[in-house]
GULOMAR-779324 format. One record per residue (C-alpha): residue number from 0; x, y, z. Coordinates in steps of 0.001 Angstrom, whole numbers, always signed. Layout:
residues N
SITE  k  c1  c2  c3
SITE  NUM  X  Y  Z
...
***
This chain:
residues 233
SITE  k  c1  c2  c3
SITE  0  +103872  +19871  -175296
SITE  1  +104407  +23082  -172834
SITE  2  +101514  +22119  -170727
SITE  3  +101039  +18072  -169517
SITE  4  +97624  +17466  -168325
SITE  5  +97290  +17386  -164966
SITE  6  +94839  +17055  -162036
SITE  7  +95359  +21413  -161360
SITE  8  +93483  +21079  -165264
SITE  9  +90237  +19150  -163573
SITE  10  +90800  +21469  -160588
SITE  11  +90339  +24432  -162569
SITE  12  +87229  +23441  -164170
SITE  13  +85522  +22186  -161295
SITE  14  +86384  +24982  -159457
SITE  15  +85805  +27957  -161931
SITE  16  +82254  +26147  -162481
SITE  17  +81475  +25969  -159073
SITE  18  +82284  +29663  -158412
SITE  19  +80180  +30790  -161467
SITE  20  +76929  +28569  -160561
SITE  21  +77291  +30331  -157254
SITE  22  +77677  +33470  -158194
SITE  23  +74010  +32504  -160532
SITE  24  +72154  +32083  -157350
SITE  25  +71839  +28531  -157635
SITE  26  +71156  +26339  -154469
SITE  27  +74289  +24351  -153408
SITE  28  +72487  +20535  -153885
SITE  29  +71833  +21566  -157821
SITE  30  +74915  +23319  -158787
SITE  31  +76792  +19989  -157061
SITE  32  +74871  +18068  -159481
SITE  33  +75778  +19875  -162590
SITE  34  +79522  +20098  -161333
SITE  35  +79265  +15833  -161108
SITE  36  +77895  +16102  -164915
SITE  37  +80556  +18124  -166569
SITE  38  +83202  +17035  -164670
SITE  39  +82751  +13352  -165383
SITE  40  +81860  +14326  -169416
SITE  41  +85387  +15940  -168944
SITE  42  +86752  +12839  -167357
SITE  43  +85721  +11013  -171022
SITE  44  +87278  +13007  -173190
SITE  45  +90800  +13537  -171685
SITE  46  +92874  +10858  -171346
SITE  47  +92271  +8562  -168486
SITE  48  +95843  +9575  -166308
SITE  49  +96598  +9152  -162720
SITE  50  +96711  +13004  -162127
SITE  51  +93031  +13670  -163842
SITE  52  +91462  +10250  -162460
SITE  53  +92545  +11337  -159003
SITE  54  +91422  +15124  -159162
SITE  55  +88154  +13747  -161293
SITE  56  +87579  +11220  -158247
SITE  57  +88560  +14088  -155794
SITE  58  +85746  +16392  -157475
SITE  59  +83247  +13959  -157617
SITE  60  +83477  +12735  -153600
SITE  61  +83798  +16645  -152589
SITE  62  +80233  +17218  -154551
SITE  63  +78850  +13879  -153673
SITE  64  +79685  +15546  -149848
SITE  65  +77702  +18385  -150712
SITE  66  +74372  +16938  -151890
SITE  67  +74447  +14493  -148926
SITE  68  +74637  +17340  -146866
SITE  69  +77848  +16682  -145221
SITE  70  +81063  +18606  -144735
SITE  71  +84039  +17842  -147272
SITE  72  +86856  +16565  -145520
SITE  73  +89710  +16452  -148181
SITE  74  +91757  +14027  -146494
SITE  75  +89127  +11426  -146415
SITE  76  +88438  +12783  -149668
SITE  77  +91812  +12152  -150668
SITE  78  +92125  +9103  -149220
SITE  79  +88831  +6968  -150859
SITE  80  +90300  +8660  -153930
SITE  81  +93294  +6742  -153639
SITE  82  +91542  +3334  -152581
SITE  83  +89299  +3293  -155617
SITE  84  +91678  +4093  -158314
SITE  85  +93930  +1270  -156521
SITE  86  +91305  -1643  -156206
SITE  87  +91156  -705  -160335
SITE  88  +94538  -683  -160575
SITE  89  +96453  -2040  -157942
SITE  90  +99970  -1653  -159907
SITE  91  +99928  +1867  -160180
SITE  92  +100985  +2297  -156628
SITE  93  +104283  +1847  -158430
SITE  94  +104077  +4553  -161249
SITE  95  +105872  +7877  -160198
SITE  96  +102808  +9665  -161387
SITE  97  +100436  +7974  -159120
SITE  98  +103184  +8671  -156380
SITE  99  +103911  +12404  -156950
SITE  100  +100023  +12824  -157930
SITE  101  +99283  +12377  -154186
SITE  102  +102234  +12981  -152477
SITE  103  +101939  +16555  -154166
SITE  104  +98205  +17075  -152991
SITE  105  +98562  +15084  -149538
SITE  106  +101727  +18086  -148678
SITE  107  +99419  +20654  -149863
SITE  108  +96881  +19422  -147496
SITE  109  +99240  +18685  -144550
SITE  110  +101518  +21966  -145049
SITE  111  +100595  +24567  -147099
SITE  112  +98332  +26629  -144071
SITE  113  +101328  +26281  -141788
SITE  114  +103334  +27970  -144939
SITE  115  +101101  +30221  -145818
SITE  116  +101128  +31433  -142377
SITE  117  +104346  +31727  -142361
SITE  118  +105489  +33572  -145418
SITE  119  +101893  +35955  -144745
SITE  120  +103771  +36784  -141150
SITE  121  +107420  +36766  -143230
SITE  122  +106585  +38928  -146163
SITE  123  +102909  +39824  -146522
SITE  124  +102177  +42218  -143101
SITE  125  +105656  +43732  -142995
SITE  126  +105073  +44940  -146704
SITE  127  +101624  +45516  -146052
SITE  128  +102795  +47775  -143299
SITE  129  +105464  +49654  -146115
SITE  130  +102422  +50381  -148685
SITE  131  +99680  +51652  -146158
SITE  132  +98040  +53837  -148042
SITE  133  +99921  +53437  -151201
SITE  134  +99449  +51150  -153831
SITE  135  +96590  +49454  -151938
SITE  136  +95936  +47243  -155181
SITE  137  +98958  +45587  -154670
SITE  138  +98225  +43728  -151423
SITE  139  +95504  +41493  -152630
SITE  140  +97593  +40570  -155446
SITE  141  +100670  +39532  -152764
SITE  142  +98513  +37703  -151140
SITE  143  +97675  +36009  -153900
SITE  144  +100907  +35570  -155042
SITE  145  +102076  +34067  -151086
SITE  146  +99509  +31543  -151427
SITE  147  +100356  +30463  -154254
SITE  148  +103731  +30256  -153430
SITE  149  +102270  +28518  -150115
SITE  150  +100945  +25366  -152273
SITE  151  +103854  +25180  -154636
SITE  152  +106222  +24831  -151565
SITE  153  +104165  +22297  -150008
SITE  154  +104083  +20157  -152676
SITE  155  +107823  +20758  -153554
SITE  156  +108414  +19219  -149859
SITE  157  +106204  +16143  -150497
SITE  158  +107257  +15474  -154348
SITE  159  +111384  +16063  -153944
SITE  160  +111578  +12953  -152285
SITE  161  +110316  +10773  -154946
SITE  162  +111621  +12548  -157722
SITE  163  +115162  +12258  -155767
SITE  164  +114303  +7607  -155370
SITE  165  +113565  +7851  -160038
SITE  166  +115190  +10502  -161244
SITE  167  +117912  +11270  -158471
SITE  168  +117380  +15178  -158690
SITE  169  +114783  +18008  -157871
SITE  170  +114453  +21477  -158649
SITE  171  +114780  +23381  -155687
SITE  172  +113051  +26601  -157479
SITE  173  +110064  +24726  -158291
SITE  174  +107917  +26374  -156202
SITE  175  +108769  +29427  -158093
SITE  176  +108205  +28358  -161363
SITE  177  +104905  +27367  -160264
SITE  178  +104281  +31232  -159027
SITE  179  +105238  +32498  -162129
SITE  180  +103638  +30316  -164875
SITE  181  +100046  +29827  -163231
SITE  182  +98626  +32510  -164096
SITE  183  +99079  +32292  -167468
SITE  184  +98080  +28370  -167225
SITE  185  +94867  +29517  -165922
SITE  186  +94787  +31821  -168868
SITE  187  +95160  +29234  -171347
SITE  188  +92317  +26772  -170418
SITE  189  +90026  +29182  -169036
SITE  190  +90293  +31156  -172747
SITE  191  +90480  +27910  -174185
SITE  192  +87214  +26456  -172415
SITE  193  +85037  +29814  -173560
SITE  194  +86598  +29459  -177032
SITE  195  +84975  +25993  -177087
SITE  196  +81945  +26743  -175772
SITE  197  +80738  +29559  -177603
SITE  198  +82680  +28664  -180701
SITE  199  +79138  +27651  -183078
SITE  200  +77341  +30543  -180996
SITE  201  +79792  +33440  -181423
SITE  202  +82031  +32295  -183800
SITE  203  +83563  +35983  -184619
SITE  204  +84392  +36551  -180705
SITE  205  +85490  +32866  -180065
SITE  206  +88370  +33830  -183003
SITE  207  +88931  +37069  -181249
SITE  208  +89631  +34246  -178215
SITE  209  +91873  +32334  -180206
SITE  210  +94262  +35315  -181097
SITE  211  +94346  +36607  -177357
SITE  212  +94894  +32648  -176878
SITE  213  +98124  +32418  -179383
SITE  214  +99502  +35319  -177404
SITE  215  +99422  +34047  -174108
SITE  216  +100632  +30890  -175334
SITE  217  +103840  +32767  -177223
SITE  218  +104545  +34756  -173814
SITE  219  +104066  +31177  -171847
SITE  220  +106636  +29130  -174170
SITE  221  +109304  +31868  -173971
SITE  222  +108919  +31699  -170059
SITE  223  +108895  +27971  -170332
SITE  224  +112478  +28632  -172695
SITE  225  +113875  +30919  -170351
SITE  226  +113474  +28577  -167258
SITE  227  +114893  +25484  -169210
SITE  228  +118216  +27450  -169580
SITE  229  +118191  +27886  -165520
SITE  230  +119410  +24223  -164928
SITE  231  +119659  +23917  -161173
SITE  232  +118581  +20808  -159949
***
């Protein structure tokens, strides 16, 4: 498998769901509601993981937030997240996936602003500076690209310990990798979710889908190849 299932998966859903009941005009108590739904229908048919339990928990608490009319806070968030899924199962406080699961999304949470920040003040205004007036497109798409980078650093800092206690090595270009498959990540399962859905509707476009889908998926394994053979760890 080139992609493991993860809690970015549940993330992605949530959050691409969100953005398009909003963009629909619907009040923020309803579309909360219908995010709760499909998110926990997703939670039943993937497999039942410390990554996806977490980020299905994490969805559920930020929209429960929302129809009580109270502001999110994702460390709290974060936190009863981790308290349920340990008074079900105590013993995965010892799994490394329970431990990099929310090591990874507490250091995004504790650092990646302070990054961000950092690498926007680094890279993003001096180079903003060098294209003013030219090539304007590309600044939203550094930005972008920064915070992205931003999150992938902050939870390379959190994660590299634990991977260095189990498997007694990290990749130190992690954050990297993470900049430069995403996009076609978010490719795959947003291409795969319309596929599905409008598969017995459409069934002529949702194989037009599943070609663009190969493709990406060709272009993502060769990427996937090509950083396998760039062993530094």
């Amino acid at each position: 498998h080139y992609i493991s299932l993860s809690g970015m998966h549940v993330g992605i859903v949530a959050g691409s769901l969100w953005i398009l009941l909003r963009s629909s005009g619907l009040p923020k108590r309803p579309r909360a509601v219908l995010c709760i739904i499909v998110v926990l229908i997703y939670a039943l048919i993937i497999p039942a993981r410390a990554p996806t339990v977490r980020a299905v928990f994490l969805s559920v608490f930020f929209f429960s937030a929302v129809l009580i009319r109270r502001s999110p806070v994702a460390l709290n968030t974060l936190a009863v997240s981790a308290l349920v899924l340990l008074f079900v199962r105590p013993y995965e406080i010892f799994s490394v996936g329970w431990q990099l699961s929310f090591a990874c999304v507490l250091g995004i949470l504790l650092f990646q602003e302070s990054i961000h920040f950092r690498l926007m003040t680094a890279i993003f205004y001096p180079v903003s500076r060098f294209l003013s007036g030219r090539l304007t497109l590309l600044q939203p798409l550094l930005h972008a690209y920064l915070q992205l980078l931003s999150v992938g650093i902050a939870a390379w800092i959190a994660g590299s310990g634990i991977m260095l206690y189990h498997f007694a090595a990290f990749t130190p270009l992690a954050p990297l990798w993470t900049v430069l498959t995403f996009p076609f990540i978010l490719a795959l399962l947003l291409t795969g979710f319309v596929k599905m859905l409008i598969a017995s509707v459409w069934p002529t476009l949702a194989s037009l889908l599943s070609l663009a889908h190969h493709h990406i998926a060709s272009v993502f394994i060769e990427i996937i190849h090509a950083i396998a053979r760039i062993d530094i760890t």
